[in-house]
C-alpha positions as CSV (number, residue, x, y, z in Angstrom):
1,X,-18.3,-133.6,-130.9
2,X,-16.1,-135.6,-128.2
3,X,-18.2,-136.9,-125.0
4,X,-18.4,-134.3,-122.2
5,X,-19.7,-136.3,-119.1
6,X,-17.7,-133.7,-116.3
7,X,-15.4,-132.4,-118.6
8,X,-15.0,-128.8,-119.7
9,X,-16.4,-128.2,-122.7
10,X,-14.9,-125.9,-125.6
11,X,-16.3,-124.5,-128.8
12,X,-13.5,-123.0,-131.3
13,X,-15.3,-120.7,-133.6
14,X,-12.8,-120.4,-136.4
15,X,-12.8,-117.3,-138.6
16,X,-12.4,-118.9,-142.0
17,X,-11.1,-115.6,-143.1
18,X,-8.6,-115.2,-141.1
19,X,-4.7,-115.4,-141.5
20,X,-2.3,-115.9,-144.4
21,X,-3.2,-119.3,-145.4
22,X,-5.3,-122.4,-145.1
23,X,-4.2,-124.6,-142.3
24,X,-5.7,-127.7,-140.7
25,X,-6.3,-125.9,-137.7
26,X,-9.1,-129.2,-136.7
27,X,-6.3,-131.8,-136.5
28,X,-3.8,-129.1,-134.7
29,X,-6.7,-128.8,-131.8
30,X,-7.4,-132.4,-131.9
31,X,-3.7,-133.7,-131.2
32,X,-3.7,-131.0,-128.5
33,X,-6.5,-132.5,-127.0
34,X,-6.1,-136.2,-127.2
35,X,-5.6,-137.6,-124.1
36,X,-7.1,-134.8,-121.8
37,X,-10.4,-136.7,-120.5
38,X,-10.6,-133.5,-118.7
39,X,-11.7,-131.5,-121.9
40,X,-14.3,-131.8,-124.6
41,X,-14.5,-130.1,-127.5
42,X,-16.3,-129.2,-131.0
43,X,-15.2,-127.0,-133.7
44,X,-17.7,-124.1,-135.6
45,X,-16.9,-123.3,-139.2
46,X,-18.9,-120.7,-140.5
47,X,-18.1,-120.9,-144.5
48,X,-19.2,-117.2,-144.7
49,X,-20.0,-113.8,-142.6
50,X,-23.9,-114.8,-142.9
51,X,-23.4,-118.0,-140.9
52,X,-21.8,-116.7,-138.2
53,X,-24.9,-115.6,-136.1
54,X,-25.5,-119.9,-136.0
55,X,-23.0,-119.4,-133.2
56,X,-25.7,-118.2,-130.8
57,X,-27.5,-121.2,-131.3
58,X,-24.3,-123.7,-131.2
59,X,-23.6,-122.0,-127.8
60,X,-27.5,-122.9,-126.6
61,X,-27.2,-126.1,-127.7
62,X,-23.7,-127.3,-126.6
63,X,-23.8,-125.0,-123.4
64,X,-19.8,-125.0,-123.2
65,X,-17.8,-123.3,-120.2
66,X,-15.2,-122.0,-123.0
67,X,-15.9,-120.4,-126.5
68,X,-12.7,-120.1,-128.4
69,X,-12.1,-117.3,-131.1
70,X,-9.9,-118.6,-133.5
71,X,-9.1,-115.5,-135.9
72,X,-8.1,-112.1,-135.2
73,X,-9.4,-109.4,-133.5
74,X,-12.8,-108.9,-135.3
75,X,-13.7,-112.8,-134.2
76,X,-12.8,-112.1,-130.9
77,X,-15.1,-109.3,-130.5
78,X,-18.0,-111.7,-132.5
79,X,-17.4,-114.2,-130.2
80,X,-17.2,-111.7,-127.0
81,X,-20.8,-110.4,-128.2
82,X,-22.4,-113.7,-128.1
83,X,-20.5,-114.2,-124.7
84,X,-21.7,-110.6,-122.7
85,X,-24.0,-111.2,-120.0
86,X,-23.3,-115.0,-119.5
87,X,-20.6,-117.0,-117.5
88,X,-19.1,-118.5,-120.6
89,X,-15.4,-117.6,-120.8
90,X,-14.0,-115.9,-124.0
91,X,-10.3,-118.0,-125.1
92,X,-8.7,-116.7,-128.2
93,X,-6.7,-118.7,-130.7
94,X,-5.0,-115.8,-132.6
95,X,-5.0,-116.7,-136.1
96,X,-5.9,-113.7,-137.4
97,X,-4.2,-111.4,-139.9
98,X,-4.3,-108.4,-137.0
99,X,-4.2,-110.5,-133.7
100,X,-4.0,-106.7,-131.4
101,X,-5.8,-108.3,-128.4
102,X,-3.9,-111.0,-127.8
103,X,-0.6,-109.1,-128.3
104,X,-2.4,-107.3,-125.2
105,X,-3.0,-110.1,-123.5
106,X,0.5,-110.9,-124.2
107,X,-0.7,-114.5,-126.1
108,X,1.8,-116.2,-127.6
109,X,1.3,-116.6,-131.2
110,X,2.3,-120.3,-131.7
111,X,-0.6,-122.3,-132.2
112,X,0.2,-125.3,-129.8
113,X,1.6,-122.8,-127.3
114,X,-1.8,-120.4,-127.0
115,X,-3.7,-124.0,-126.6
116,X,-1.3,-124.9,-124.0
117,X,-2.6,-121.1,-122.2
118,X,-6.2,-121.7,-122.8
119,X,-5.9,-124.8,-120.8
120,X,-3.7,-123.7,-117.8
121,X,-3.7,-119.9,-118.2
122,X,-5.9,-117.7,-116.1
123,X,-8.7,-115.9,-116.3
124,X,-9.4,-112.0,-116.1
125,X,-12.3,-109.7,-116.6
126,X,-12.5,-107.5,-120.1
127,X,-14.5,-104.3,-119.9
128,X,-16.6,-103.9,-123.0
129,X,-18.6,-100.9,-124.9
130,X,-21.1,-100.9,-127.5
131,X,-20.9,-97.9,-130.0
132,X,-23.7,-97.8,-133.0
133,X,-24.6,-101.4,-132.0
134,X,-21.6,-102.6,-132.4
135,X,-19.7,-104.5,-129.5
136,X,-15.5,-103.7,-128.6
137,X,-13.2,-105.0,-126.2
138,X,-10.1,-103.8,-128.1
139,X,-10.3,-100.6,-129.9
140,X,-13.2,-98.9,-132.3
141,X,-11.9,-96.1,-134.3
142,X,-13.4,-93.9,-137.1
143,X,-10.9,-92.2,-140.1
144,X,-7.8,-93.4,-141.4
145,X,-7.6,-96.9,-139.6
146,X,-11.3,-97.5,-140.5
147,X,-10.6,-97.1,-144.3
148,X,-7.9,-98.7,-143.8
149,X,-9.6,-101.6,-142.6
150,X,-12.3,-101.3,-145.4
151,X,-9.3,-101.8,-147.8
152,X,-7.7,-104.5,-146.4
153,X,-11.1,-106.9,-146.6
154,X,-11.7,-106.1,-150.3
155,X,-8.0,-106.3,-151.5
156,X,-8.6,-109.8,-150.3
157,X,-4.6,-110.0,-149.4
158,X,-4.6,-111.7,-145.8
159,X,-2.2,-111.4,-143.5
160,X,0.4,-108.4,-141.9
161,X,1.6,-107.9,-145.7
162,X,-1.8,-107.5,-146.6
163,X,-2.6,-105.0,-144.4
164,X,0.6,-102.4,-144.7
165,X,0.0,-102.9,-148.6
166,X,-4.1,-101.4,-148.0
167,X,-2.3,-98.8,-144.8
168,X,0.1,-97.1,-147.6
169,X,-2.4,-97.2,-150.3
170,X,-4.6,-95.2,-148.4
171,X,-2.3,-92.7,-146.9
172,X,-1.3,-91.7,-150.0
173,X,-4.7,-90.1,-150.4
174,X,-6.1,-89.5,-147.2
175,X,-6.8,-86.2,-145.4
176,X,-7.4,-84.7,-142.3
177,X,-11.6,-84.7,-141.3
178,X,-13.0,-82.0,-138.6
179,X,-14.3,-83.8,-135.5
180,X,-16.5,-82.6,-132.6
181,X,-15.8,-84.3,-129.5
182,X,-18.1,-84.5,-126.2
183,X,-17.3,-86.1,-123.2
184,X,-17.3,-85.6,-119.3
185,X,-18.8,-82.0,-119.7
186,X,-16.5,-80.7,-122.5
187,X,-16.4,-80.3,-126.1
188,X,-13.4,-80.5,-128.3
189,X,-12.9,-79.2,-131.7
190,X,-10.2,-80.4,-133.9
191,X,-8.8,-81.4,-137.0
192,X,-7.7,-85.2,-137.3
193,X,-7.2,-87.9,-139.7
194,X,-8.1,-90.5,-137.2
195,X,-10.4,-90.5,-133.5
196,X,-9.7,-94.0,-131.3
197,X,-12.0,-95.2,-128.6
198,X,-9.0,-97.8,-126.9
199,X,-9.9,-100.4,-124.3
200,X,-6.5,-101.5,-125.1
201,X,-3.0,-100.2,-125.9
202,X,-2.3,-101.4,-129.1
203,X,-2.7,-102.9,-132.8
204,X,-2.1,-105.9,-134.2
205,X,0.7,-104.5,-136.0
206,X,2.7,-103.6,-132.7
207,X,1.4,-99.6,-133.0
208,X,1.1,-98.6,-129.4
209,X,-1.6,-95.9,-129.7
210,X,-2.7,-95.8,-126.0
211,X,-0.1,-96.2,-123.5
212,X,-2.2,-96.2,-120.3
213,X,-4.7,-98.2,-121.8
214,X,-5.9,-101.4,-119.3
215,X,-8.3,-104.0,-120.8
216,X,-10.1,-104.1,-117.2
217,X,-10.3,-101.1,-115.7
218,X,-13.8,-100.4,-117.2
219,X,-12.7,-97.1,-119.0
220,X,-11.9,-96.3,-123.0
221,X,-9.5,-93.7,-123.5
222,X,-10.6,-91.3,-126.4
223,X,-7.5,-90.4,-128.7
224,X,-7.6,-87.6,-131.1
225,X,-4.8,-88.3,-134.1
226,X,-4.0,-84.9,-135.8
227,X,-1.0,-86.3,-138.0
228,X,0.2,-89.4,-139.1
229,X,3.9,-89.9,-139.8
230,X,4.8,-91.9,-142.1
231,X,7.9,-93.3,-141.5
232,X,7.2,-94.3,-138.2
233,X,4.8,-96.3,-140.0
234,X,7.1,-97.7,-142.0
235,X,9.4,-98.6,-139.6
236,X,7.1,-100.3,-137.8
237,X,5.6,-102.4,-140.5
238,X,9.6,-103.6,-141.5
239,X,9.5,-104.3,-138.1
240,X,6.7,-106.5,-137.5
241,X,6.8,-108.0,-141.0
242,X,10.1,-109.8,-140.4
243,X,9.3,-110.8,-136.9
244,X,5.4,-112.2,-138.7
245,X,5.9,-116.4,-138.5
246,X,6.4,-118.0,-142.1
């Protein structure tokens, strides 16, 4: 860990499942940083999912002013758990295979170039939600996307490829559930394949599927999907497959 005498200190918690490949993201951060007395900085690798609560205890012990989520948008909302309720800023290093947040936040993708945000970007406020104990600052969803999702990690493809490959796999088979919504007073009753609770507009894949969606407004819009088409789908995954960085 670099000295820190009145300096801001940083903690990147890297996801090391996160992305398309292996990539010295250390020396990427470190030549970033040399030279900048006015930063400090150490680097968390969990090696798997059961060593990321030893991020709690990192933050104790380092006491940083910036934690860094280095992944996609499941680290970001690990990292924004460990963060509620404190003064600590969230930064996000979007590295991930699904990177929806930050497309939100309208981060740019290149490595060097999010680093050069973190350090002269500014700062807003995220509104947050817990649902079954689990935190959200982006979007939760239950149905299609969440099988989807289930897919994706055990395929064990990474990256956008990855994830269309596990999205038509499962919409070959999936159908329509019968849902029950309360909220505000009122009960709806409907057929879907796929119920979102958005904080934000859209996926990491581009999908917009909450328009007037604001990351700080301190409201989740409930969407009810009752069909899915798929060659919007597909259009969209062409799309953001040959815009995806080699």
């Amino acid at each position: 860990m670099e000295s820190r005498t009145n300096t801001t200190h940083i903690i990147f918690a890297v996801n090391p499942m996160s992305g398309t490949a292996s990539h010295a993201w250390d020396e990427v951060i470190s030549s970033y940083f040399k030279g900048k007395e006015k930063y400090s900085f150490s680097i968390f690798h969990p090696r798997n999912q059961e060593e990321f609560p030893l991020l709690k205890e990192k933050i104790q012990e380092e006491q940083p002013q910036i934690v860094v989520a280095a992944g996609g948008d499941g680290t970001a909302n690990w990292v924004a758990k460990h963060l509620y309720g404190t003064s600590i800023k969230l930064g996000i290093l979007p590295i991930g295979s699904a990177n929806g947040l930050a497309r939100n936040l309208n981060l740019p993708h290149d490595v060097p170039e999010a680093l050069r945000t973190l350090t002269g970007g500014k700062t807003i406020s995220l509104s947050s939600l817990t649902i079954n104990d689990q935190f959200c600052i982006h979007l939760s969803d239950v149905g299609l996307n969440a099988k989807l999702i289930r897919t994706f990690e055990h395929r064990g493809e990474r990256g956008l490829a990855g994830y269309f490959k596990a999205g038509f796999r499962v919409l070959k088979n999936y159908a329509a559930s019968h849902v029950s919504i309360t909220a505000n007073g009122k009960t709806i009753r409907s057929d879907a394949v796929m119920v979102v609770i958005a904080n934000a507009t859209m996926y990491g894949t581009g999908f917009v599927i909450n328009p007037i969606g604001k990351l700080d407004d301190h409201v989740f819009e409930i969407i009810v999907i009752k069909k899915i088409f798929v060659d919007r789908i597909v259009q969209d995954g062409i799309q953001q497959l040959d815009a995806a960085p080699g």
